[in-house]
C-alpha positions as CSV (number, residue, x, y, z in Angstrom):
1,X,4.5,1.7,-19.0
2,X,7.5,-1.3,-19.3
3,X,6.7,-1.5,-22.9
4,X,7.2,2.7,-23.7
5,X,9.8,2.8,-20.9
6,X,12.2,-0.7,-22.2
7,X,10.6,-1.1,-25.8
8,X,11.0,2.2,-26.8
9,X,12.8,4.2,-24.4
10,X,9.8,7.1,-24.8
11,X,10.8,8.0,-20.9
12,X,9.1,11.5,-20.7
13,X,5.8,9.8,-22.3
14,X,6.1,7.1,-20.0
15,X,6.5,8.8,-16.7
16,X,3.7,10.7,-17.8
17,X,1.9,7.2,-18.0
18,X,2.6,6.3,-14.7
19,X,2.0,9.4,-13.1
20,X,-1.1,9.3,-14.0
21,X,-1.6,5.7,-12.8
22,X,-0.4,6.8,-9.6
23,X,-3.3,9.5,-10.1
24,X,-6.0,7.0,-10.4
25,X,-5.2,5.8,-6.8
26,X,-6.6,9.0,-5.5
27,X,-9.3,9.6,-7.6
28,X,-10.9,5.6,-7.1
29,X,-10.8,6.7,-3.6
30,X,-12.7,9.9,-4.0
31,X,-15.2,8.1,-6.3
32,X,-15.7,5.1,-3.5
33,X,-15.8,7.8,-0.4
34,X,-18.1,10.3,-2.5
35,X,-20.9,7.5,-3.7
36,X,-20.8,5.3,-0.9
37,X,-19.3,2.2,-2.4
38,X,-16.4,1.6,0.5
39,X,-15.8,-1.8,0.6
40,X,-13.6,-4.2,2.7
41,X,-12.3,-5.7,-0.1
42,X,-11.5,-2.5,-2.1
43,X,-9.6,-1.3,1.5
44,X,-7.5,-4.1,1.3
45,X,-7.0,-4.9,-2.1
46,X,-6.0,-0.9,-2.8
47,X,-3.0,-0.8,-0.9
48,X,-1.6,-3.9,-2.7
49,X,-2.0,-2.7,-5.7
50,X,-0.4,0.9,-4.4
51,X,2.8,-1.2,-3.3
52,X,3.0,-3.6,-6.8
53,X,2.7,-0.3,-8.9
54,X,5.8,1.6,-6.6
55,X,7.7,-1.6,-6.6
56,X,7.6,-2.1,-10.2
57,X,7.5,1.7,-10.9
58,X,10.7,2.4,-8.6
59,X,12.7,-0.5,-10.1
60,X,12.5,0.3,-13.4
61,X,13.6,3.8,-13.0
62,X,16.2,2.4,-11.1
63,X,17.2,0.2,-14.1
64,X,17.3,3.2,-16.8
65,X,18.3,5.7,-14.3
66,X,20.0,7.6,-12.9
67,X,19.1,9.8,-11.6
68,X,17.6,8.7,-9.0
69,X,20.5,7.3,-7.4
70,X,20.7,4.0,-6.4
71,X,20.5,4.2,-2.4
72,X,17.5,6.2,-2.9
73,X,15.2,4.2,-4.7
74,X,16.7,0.7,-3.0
75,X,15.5,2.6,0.5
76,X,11.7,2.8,-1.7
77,X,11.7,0.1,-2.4
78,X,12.8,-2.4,0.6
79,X,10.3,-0.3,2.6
80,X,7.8,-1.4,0.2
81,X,8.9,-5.1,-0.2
82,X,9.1,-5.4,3.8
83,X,5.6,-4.1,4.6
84,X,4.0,-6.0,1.8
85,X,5.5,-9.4,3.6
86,X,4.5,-7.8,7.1
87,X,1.1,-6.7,6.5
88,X,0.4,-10.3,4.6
89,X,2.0,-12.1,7.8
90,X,0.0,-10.4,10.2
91,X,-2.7,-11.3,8.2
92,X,-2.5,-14.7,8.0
93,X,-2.1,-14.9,11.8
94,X,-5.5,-13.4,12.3
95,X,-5.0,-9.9,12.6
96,X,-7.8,-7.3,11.8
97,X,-7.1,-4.8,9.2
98,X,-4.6,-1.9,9.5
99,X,-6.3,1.4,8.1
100,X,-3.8,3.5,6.1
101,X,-3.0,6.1,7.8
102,X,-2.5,9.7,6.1
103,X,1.0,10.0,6.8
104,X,1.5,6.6,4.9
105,X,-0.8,8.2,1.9
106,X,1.1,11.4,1.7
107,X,4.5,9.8,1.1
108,X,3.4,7.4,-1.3
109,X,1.5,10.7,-2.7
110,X,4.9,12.3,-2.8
111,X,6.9,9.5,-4.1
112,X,4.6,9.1,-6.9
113,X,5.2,12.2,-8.3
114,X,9.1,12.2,-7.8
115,X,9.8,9.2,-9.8
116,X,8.0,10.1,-12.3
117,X,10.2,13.5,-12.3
118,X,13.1,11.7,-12.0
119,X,12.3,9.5,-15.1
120,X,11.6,12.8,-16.8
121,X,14.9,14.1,-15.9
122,X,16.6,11.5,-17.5
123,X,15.2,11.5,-20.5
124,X,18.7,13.1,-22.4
125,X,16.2,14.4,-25.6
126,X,15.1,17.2,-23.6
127,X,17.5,20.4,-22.8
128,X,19.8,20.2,-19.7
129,X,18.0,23.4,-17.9
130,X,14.7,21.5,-17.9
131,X,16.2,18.8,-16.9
132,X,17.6,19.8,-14.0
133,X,14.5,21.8,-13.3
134,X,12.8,18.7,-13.2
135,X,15.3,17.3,-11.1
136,X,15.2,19.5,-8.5
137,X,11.2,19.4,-8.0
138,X,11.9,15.5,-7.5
139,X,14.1,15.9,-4.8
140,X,11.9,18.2,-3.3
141,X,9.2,15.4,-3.4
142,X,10.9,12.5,-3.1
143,X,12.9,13.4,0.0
144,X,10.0,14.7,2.2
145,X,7.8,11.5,0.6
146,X,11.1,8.9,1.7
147,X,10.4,10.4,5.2
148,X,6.9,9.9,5.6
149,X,6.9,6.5,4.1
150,X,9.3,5.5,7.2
151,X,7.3,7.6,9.8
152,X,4.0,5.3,8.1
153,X,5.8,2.0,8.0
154,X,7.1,2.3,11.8
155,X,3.7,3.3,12.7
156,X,2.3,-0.1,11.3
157,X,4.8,-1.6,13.1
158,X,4.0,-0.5,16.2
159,X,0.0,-1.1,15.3
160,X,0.9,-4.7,13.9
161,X,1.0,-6.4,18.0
162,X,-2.5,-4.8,18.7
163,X,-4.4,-5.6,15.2
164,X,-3.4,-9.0,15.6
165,X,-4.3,-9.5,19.4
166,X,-7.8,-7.7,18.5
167,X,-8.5,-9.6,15.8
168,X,-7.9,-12.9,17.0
169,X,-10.0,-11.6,19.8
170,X,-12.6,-10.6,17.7
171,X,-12.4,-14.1,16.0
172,X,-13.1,-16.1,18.8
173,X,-16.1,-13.8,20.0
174,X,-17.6,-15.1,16.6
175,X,-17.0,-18.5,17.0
176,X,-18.3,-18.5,20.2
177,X,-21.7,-16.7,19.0
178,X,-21.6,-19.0,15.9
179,X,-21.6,-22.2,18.5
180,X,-23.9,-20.8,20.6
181,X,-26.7,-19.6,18.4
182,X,-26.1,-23.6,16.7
183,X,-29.1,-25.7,17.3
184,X,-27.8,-28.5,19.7
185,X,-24.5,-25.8,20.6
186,X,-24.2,-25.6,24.0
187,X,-27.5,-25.3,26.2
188,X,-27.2,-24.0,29.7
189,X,-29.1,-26.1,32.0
190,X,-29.3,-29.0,29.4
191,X,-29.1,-32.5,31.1
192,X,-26.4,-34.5,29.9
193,X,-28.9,-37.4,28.4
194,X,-30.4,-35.1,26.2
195,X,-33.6,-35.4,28.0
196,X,-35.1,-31.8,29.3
197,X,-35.4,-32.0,33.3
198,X,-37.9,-32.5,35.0
């Protein structure tokens, strides 16, 4: 995609490319849900790679652009950038795993098919009707997808607190089932010595 989009400036060819990149999300998804190979790591490894492809897909339509104007896809992308570093904070302090929730899915459904338009819009070899055909069918993705990425992101904001106070909960109810199902853990009864009593 950088190397069609910077290299040779083929900008209709490569927001074709990354649309379908942005395809593939949905269709792994299907596969995993339809043949039964969910995994944890797949849950949260997919959504990192969702926010590393808009971040890098956003910028560099920013870069050639516009359009999209500038405010536009800075709003993308900071939501992006900001629940990357939440999501990996909340982590690290214990927290369980946040589900992605549809409404988070449908804008970055959305938003992956406006920039992708909006590349194609820009692309000055094609005729100014189509172009502003194009246009038009971003801004009728992009805005409604720039919406539903917020509603999402507040959403994980508000479900942050509660993942991490279960998790860390759930954390210590396997330590304490580690220690106690450790031979010489914790033995109730157990004289102090060692000895068993009499």
């Amino acid at each position: 995609f950088l190397w069609m989009l910077f290299g040779r400036d083929l900008r209709w060819q490569a927001a074709v490319l990354l649309g379908a990149l942005g395809a593939t999300d949905w269709v792994d998804g299907w596969v995993a849900r339809r043949y039964g190979q969910v995994s944890n790591f797949g849950k949260m490894f997919d959504p990192t790679v969702d926010r590393l492809l808009m971040i890098i897909g956003v910028g560099s339509i920013i870069i050639v652009g516009p359009p999209p104007p500038l405010w536009f896809g800075l709003l993308v992308i900071a939501r992006e950038v900001v629940m990357s570093i939440y999501v990996v904070a909340i982590t690290a302090m214990g927290a369980r795993r946040m589900d992605v929730s549809f409404v988070g899915k449908t804008g970055t459904f959305c938003q992956m098919v406006a920039f992708p338009l909006f590349l194609i819009a820009s692309d000055m070899s094609l005729s100014e009707g189509l172009r502003r055909l194009v246009e038009a069918g971003a801004w009728t993705a992009g805005i409604p997808g720039l919406v539903f990425g917020y509603w999402a992101f507040f959403g994980y904001l508000r479900e942050g607190p509660t993942a991490l106070a279960e998790g860390r909960a759930s954390h210590e109810a396997d330590l304490s089932t580690t220690a106690a199902a450790t031979p010489g853990g914790d033995r109730s009864g157990a004289d102090p010595t060692g000895e068993d009593p009499k």
